[in-house]
C-alpha positions as CSV (number, residue, x, y, z in Angstrom):
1,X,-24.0,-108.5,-52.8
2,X,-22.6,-105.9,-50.8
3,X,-24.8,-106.6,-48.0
4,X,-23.6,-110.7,-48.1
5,X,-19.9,-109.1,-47.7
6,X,-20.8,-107.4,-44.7
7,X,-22.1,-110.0,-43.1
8,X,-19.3,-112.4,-44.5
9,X,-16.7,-109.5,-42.8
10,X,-18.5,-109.7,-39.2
11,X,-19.0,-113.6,-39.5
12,X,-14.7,-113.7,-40.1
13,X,-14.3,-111.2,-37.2
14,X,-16.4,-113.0,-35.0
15,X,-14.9,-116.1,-35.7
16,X,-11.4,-114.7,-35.5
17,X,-12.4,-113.4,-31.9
18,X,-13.7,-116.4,-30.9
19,X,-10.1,-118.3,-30.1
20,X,-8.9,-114.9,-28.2
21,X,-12.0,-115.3,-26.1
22,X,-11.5,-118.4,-24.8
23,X,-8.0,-118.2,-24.3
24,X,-8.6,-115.4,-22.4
25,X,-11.0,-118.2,-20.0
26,X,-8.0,-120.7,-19.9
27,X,-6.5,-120.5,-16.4
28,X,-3.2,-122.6,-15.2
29,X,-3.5,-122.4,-11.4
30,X,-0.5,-122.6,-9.6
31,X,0.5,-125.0,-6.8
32,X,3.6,-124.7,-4.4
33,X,6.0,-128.0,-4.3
34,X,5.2,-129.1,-0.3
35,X,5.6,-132.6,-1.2
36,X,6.0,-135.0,-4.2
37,X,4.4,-134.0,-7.2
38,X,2.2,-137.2,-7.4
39,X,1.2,-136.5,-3.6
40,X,-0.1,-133.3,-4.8
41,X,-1.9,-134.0,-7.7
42,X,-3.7,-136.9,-6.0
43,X,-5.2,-134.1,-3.1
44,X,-5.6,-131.6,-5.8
45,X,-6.9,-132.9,-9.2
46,X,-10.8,-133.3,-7.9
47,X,-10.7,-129.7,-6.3
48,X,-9.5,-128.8,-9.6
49,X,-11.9,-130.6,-11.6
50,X,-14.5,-129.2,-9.6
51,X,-13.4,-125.8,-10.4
52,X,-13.2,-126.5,-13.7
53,X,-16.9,-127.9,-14.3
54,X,-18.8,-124.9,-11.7
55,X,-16.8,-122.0,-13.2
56,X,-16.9,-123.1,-16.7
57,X,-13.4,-121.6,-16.9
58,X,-10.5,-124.1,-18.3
59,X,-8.5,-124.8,-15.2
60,X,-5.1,-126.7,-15.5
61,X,-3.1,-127.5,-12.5
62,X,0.7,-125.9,-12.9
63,X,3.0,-127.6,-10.9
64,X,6.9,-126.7,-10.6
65,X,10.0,-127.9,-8.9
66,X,10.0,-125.1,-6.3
67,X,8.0,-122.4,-5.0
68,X,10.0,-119.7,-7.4
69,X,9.0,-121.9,-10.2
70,X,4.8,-120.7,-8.9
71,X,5.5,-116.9,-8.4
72,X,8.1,-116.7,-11.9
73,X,5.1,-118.4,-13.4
74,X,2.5,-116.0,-12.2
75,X,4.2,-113.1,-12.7
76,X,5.0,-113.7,-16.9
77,X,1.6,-114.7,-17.4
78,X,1.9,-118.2,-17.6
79,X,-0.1,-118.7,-14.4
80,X,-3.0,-116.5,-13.6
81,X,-4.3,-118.4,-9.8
82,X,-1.9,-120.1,-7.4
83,X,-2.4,-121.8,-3.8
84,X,0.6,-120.4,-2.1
85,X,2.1,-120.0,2.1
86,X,2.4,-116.1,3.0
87,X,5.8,-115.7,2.4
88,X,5.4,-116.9,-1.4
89,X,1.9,-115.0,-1.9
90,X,4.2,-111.8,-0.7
91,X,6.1,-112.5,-3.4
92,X,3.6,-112.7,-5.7
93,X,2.1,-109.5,-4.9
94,X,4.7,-107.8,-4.9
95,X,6.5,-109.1,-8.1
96,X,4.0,-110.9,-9.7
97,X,0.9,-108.4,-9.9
98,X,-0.7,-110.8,-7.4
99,X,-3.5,-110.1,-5.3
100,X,-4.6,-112.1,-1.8
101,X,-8.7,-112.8,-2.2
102,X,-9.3,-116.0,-0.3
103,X,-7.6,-117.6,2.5
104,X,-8.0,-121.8,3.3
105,X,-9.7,-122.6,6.8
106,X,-7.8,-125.8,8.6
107,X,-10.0,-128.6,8.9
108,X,-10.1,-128.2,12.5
109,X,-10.9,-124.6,12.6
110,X,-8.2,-123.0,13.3
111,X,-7.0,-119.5,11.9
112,X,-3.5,-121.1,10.9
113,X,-1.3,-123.4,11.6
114,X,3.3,-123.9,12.8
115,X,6.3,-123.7,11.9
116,X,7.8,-127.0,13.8
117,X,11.8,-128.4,14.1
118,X,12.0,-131.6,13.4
119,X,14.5,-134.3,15.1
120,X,14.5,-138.5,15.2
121,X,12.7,-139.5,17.6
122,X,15.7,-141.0,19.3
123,X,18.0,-137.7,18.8
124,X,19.5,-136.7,22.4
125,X,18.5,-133.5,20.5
126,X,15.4,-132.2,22.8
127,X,15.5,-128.6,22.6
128,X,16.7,-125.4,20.4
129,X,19.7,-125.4,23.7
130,X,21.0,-128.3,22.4
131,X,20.7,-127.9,18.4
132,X,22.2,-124.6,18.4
133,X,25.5,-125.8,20.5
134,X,27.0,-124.0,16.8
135,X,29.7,-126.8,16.5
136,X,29.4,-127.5,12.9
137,X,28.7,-131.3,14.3
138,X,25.2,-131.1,13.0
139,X,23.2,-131.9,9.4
140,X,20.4,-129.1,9.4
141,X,17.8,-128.9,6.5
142,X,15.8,-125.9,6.1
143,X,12.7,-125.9,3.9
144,X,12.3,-123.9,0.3
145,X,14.0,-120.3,0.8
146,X,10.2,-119.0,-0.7
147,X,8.3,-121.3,2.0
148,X,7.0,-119.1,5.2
149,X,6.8,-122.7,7.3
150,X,10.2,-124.0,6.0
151,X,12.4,-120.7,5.9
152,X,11.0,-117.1,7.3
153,X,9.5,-118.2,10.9
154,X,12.7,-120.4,11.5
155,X,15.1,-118.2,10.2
156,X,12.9,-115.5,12.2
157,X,12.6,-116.8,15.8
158,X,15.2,-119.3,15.7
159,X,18.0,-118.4,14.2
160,X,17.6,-114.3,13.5
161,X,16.6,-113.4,17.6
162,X,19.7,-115.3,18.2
163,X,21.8,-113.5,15.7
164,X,22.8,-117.0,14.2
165,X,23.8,-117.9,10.4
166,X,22.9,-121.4,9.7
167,X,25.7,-121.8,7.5
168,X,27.9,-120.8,10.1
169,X,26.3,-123.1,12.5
170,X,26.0,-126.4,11.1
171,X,28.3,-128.5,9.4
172,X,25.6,-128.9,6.3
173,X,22.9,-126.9,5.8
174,X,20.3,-128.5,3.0
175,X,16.7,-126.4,1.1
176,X,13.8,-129.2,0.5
177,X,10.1,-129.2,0.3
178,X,8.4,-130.4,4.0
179,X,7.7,-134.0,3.2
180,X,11.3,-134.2,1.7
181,X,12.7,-132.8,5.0
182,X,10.3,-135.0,7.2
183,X,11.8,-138.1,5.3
184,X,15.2,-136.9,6.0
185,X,14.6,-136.6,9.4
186,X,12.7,-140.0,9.6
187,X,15.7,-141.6,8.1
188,X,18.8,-139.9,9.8
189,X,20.0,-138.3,6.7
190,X,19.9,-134.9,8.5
191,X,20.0,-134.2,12.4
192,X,16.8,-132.0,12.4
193,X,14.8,-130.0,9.9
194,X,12.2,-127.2,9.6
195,X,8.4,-128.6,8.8
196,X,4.9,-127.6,9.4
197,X,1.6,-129.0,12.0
198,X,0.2,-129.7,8.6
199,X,2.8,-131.5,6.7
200,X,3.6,-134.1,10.2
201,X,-0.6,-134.5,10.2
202,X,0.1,-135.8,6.9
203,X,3.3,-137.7,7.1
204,X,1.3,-139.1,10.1
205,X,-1.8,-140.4,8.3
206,X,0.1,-141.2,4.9
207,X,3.8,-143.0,6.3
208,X,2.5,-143.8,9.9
209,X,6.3,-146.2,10.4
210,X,8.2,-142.7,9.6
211,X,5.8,-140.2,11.7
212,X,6.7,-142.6,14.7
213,X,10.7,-142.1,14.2
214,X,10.1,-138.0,14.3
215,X,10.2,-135.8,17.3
216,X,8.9,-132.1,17.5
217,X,11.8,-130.2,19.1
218,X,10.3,-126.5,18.8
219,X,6.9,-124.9,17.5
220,X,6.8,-121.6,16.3
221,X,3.8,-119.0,17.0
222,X,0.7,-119.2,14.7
223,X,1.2,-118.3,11.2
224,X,-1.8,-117.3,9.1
225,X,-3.8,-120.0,7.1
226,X,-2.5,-120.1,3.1
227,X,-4.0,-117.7,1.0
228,X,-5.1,-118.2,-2.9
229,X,-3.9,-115.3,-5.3
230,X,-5.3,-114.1,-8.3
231,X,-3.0,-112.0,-11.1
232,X,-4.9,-108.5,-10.6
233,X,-5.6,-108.5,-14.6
234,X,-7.9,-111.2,-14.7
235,X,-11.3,-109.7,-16.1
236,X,-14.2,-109.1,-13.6
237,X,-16.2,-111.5,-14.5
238,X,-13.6,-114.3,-14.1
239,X,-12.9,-112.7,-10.8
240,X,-16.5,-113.4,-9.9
241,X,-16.7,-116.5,-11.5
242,X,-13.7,-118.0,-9.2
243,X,-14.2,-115.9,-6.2
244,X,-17.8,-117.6,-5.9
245,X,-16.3,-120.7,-6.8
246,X,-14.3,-120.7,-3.6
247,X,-16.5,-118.6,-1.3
248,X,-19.3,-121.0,-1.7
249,X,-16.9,-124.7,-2.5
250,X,-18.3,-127.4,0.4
251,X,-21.2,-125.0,1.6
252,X,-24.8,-124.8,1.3
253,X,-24.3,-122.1,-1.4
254,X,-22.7,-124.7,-3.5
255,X,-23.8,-125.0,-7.1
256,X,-22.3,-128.9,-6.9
257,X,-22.8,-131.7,-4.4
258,X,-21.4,-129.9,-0.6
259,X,-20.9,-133.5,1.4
260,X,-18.7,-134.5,-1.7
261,X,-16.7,-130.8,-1.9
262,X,-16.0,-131.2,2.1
263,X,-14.9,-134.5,1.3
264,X,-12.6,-132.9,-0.9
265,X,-11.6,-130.4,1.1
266,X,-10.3,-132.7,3.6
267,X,-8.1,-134.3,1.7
268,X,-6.7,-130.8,1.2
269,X,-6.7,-130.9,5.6
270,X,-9.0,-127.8,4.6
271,X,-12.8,-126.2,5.7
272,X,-14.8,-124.2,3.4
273,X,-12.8,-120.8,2.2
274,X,-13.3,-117.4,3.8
275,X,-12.5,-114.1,1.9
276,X,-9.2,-111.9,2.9
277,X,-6.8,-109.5,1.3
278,X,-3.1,-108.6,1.1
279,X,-3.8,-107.3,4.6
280,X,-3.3,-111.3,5.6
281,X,0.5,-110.9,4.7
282,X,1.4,-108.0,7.2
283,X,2.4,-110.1,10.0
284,X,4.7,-111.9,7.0
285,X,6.0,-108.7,6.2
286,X,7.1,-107.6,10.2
287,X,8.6,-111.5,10.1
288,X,10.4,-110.2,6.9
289,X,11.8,-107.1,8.3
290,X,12.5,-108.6,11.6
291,X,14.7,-111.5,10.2
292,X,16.9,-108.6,7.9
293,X,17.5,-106.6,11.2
294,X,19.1,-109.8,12.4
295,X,21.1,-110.1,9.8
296,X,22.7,-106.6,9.7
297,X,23.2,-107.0,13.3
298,X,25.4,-109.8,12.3
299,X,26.9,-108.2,9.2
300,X,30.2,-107.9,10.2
301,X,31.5,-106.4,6.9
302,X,29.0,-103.5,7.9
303,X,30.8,-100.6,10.4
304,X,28.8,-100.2,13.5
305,X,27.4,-96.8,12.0
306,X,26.3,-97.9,8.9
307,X,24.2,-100.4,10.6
308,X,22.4,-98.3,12.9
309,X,21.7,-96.4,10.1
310,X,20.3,-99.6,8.1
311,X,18.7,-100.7,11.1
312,X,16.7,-97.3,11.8
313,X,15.3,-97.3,8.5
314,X,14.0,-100.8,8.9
315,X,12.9,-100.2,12.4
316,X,11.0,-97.3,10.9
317,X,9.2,-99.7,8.3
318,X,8.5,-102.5,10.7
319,X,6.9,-99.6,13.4
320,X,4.1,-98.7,10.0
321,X,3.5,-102.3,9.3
322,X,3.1,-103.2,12.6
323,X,0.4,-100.3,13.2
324,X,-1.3,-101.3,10.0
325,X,-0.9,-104.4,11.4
326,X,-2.6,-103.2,14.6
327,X,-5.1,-101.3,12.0
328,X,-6.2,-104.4,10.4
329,X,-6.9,-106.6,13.5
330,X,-9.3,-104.1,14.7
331,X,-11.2,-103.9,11.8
């Protein structure tokens, strides 16, 4: 009798374990708002189903409103993977207990891809001379404040080396996803906007009438491909499950059908993953410091000693980064 309690106990503890355990292998990966939710899920539901059936995990796409909505999400738990731009993923890492371990390849090969301004293809608007004239005459729109395409680089080298406030610039200054922006620019409802080589390929291929009514009046330098973060407390063995997943996704390594995965993939505008770390957010990070230098240069609440005092501290940072930075390229 006593033995058939025993055994009754572990069979009630093993099924009471059972529900933690799989919950524990539910995973709600997170996807930044580029472009319209049904846009997205189109592009993304096979890669996630894919996931899904070689990892053996339960993945769930997580979509929000906003980029904030992804990193908020990620860091209370309530999503564990995201596909995020550098300036979100820093977020994440930093306030999220995020950690880089992928990066996307473009589907031509290159390491990354632009920041772009954006004008109607009619504008007499033809260079960053003529959008910056500063009269308040102008409808600029500027992409999500958490986008590195959208908001850093152009608030970086286009407004910050100048020492310019948007707000103070134009007479309405608007925050939308890429596509949104392209639209708006398509359509005249704003002068020029910020947007990405990746989003025009698309609003090229997917509303060919609106790509031809857009004009690219400045491109930024390169900007590192997207990485893919993981919360750091994910068990080891769903680390490995996912980071073979991805490492392997449209190779010849794949457990599934490759041709089909590329396929996928370039729906995405992607090539097969490579592996990476936080290192892949430095150059975000000297962007980052950069654009707050600007800013207290152009405090003018701020007395001229406080912000050389400011600005030495942050010249200090940017100076490590940028030798880590240096560090990092080398190997």
């Amino acid at each position: 009798m006593q033995s058939l309690l025993k055994l009754a106990a572990v069979a009630l503890a093993f099924g009471a374990a059972l529900p933690a355990a799989a919950k524990a292998e539910e995973i709600n990966f997170g996807i930044i708002s580029t472009e319209s939710q049904s846009n997205l899920r189109n592009v993304w539901e096979p890669f996630i189903a894919d996931m899904k059936k070689e990892t053996g995990l339960d993945i769930k796409p997580f979509f929000a409103s906003d980029y904030a909505g992804v990193i908020e999400g990620m860091r209370f738990g309530k999503v564990q993977v995201a596909w995020y731009g550098n300036k979100s993923a820093m977020e994440a890492v930093d306030r999220a207990d995020g950690e880089v371990f992928v990066q996307t390849v473009a589907a031509n090969g290159e390491p990354g891809y632009y920041s772009l301004i954006l004008a109607p293809a009619d504008s007499k608007l033809g260079s960053l001379d003529d959008l910056l004239k500063c009269d308040k005459s102008l409808n600029f729109g500027l992409g999500d404040p958490n986008s590195t395409s959208g908001y850093l680089v152009p608030m970086t080298f286009v407004f910050g080396e100048r020492g310019i406030d948007p707000k103070s610039c134009f007479k309405t200054v608007t925050n939308a996803n890429h596509e949104t922006n392209a639209m708006a620019v398509a359509n005249r409802q704003v002068d020029a906007a910020a947007n990405n080589t990746e989003n025009l390929a698309k609003i090229e291929k997917n509303a060919p009438e609106a790509f031809k009514k857009i004009k690219v009046i400045w491109k930024s330098p390169l900007i590192p491909s997207d990485p893919i973060v993981w919360r750091k407390d994910l068990s080891a063995a769903t680390k490995e499950k996912l980071k073979t997943f991805f490492l392997t996704y449209g190779t010849e390594k794949s457990k599934g059908d490759a041709a089909t995965e590329k396929k996928v993939l370039a729906g995405l505008q992607w090539a097969p993953f490579k592996a990476s770390g936080d290192d892949q957010l430095l150059p975000i990070r000297v962007m980052e410091i950069s654009k707050k230098i600007s800013a207290v240069k152009a405090d003018a609440n701020k007395s001229e000693a406080d912000k050389a005092a400011e600005i030495a501290k942050l010249e200090a940072q940017k100076k490590d980064l940028s030798e880590k930075l240096a560090k990092a390229a080398q190997g």
